[in-house]
C-alpha positions in Angstrom: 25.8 -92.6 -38.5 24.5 -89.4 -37.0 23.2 -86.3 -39.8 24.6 -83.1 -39.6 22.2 -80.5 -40.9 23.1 -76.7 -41.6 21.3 -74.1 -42.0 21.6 -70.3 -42.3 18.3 -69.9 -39.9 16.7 -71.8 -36.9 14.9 -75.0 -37.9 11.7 -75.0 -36.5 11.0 -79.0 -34.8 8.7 -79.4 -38.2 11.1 -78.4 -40.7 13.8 -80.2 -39.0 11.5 -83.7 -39.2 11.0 -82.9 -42.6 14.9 -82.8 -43.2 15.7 -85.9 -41.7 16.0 -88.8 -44.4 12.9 -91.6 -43.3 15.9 -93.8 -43.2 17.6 -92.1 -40.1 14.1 -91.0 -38.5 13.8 -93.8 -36.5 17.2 -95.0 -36.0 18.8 -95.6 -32.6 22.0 -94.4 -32.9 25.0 -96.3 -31.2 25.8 -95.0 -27.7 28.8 -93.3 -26.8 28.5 -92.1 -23.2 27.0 -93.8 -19.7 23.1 -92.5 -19.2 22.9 -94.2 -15.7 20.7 -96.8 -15.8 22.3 -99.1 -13.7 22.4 -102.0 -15.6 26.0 -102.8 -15.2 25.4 -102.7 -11.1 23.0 -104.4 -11.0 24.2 -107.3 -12.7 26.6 -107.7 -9.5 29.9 -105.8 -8.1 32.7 -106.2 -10.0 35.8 -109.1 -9.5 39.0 -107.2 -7.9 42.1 -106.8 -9.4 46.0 -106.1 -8.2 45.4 -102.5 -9.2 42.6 -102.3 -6.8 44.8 -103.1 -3.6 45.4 -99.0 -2.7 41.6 -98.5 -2.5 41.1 -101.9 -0.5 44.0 -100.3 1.9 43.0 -96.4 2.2 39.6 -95.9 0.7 36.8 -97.7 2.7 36.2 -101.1 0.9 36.3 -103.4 4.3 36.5 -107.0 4.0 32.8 -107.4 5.2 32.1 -106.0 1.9 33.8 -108.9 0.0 33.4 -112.3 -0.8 35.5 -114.8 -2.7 34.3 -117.1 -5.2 36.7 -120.1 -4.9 38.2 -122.5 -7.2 35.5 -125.3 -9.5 32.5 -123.0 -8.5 30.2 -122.2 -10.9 29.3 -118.8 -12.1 28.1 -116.9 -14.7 30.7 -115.1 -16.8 29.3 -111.7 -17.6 31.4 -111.1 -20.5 31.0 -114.4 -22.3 27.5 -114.6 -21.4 27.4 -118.1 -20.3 28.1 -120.1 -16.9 31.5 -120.9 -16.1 33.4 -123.3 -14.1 36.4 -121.5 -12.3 40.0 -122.5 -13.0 41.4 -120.3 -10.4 39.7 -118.2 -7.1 38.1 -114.7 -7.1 37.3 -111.9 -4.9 34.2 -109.7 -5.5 32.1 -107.1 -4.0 29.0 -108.5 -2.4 25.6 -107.7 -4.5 21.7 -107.5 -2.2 18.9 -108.3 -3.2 17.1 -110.7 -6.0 19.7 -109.9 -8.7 22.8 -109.7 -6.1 23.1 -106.1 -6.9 26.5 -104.5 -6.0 25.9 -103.4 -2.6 27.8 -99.8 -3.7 25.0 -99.0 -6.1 22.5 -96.6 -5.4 19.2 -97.1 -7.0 17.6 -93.7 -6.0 19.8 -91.8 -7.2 21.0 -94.6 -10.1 25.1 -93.9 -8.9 27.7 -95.5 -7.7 28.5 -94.8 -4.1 32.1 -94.6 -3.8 32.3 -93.6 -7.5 35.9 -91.7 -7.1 37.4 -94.8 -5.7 35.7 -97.5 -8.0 37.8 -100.7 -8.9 39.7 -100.9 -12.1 36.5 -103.3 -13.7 34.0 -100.4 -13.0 36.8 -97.5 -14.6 37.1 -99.7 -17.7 33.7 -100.9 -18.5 31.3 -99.4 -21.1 28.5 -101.6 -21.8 27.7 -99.9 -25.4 31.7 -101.0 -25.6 33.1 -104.1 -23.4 36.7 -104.2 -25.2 38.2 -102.8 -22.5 36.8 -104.5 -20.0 37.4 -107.9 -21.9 41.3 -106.9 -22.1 41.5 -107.0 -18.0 39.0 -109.3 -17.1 40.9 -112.5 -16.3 44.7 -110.4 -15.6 46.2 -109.8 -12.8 43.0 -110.9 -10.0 43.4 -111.1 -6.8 43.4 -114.0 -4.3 43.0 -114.1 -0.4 47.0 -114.8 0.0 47.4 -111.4 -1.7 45.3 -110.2 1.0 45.8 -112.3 4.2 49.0 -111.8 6.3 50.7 -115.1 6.0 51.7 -117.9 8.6 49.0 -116.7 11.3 46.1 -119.0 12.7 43.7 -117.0 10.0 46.3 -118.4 7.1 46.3 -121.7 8.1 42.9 -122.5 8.8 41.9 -120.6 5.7 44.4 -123.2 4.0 43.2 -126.1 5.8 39.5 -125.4 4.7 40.4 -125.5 1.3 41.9 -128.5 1.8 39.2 -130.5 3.5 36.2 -128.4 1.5 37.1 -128.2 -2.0 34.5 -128.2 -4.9 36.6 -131.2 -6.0 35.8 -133.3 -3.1 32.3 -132.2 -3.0 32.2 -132.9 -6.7 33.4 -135.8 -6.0 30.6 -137.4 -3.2 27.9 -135.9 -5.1 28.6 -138.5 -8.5 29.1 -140.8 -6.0 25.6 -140.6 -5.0 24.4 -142.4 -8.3 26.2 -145.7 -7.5 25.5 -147.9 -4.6 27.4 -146.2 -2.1 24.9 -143.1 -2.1 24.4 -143.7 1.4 28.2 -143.3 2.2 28.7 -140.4 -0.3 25.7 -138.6 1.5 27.0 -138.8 5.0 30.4 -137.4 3.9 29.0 -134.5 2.1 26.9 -133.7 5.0 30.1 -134.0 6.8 31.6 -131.6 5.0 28.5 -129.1 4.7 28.4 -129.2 8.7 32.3 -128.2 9.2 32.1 -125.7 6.8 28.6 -124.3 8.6 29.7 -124.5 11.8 33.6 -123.4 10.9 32.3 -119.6 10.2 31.1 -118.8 13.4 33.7 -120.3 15.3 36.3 -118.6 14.1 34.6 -114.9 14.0 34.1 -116.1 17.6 37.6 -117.4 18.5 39.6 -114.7 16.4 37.3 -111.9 17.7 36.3 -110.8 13.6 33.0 -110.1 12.5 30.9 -112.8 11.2 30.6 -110.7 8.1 34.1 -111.3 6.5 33.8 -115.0 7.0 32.6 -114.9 3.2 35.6 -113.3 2.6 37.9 -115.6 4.5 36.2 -118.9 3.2 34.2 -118.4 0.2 30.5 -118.6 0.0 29.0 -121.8 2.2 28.4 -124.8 0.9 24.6 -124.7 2.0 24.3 -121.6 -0.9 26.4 -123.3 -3.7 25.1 -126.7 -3.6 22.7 -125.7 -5.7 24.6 -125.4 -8.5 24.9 -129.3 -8.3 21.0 -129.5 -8.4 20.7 -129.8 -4.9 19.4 -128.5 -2.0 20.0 -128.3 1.8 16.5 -128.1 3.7 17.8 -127.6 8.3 15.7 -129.7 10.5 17.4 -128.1 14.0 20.9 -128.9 13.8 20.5 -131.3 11.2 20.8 -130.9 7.4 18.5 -132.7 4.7 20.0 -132.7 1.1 17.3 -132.9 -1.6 17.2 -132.5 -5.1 15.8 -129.2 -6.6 13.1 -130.3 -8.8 13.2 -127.4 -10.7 16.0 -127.1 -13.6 18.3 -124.3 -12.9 20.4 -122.7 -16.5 24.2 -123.7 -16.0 24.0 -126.5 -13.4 26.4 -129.1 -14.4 25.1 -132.4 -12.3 21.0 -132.8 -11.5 21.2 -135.1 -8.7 18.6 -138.0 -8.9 18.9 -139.4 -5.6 
């Protein structure tokens, strides 16, 4: 609790040290207000939410700025502290750098670039105070269907990708690598690391849309997630080499041994 002192003159900066109890001296007391120090950015942009659509229509967030987080990936969960295994999919705003920061945040000047058009998470969140935050933070997110004009070519091949290159399947192949039909388990997951590399390209290509939303349209590729399986993909020309990452990363739910 902050002291209140009174006094009928000006305290000089001794006498007020002298008035302050050594209890409260030094004290850090709770904060109340943001000082800018970026933390919250640079822990990654925020998830989006159906409040968020009107700035996603009219105020300059593109699509090339987003990227979706899809259903039995693995992340960490900012709120509860700890990795997570999605139950449902996400849409984000991209982060650069080491510690993915949000792509919106300005380091030199330590402020949000499109501050007056923010999404809902960044409005609510006070990190001396994550109540609010917590009371939104899994209600009412949005999903590419929200966001994708249904019953074009884009919907459908969006839909048929999920099919064939869910974490599921993936899942799936890797535990089968332990057993004796590794070797079969291994082609098909290079199978389906291949269509999913080779997919992006071929649709910004064929669809005319830059190569930059295809994170957006199909979630982050399977050569980057992998790793949260404990593996690896090392390209040889236009072939790919899983391997097991030999160093433990926090959260990973399967180390592959072979």
């Amino acid at each position: 609790m902050q002291t209140v002192m009174k006094s009928s003159k000006l305290d000089s900066p001794t006498t007020q040290s002298e008035n302050i109890p050594d209890n409260h001296r030094n004290q850090k007391l709770p904060r109340t207000h943001c000082i800018r120090c970026g933390a919250c950015c640079i822990k990654g942009g925020p998830a989006l939410h159906l409040e968020d659509i009107g700035i996603l229509k009219t105020k300059g967030i593109k699509r090339s700025d987003l990227y979706t987080i899809r259903k039995g990936e693995t992340v960490h969960n900012n709120v509860a502290g700890k990795p997570s295994i999605l139950s449902e999919e996400i849409i984000k705003i991209k982060g650069t750098g080491e510690d993915y920061s949000c792509i919106f945040y300005g380091p030199d000047e330590k402020g949000c670039r499109i501050y007056a058009n923010r999404p809902i998470e960044c409005r609510v969140l006070k990190c001396w105070d994550t109540k609010d935050l917590e009371a939104i933070f899994e209600k009412n997110r949005l999903c590419r269907k929200q966001l994708i004009t249904p019953d074009t070519s884009l919907a459908h091949i969006i839909s048929a990708h999920e099919q064939r290159c869910s974490y599921l399947t993936l899942e799936t192949l890797i535990n089968k690598m332990r057993e004796p039909e590794a070797e079969d388990a291994v082609e098909k997951a290079l199978e389906l690391l291949h269509f999913d590399h080779n997919l992006r390209p071929l649709v910004a290509q064929r669809l005319e849309l830059p190569i930059e939303e295809m994170d957006f349209f199909f979630g982050r590729p399977f050569t980057t997630t992998i790793k949260m399986f404990g593996l690896q993909v090392k390209q040889d020309g236009d072939a790919f080499l899983l391997t097991p990452i030999e160093q433990k990363i926090g959260g990973l739910r399967y180390l592959a041994t072979n």
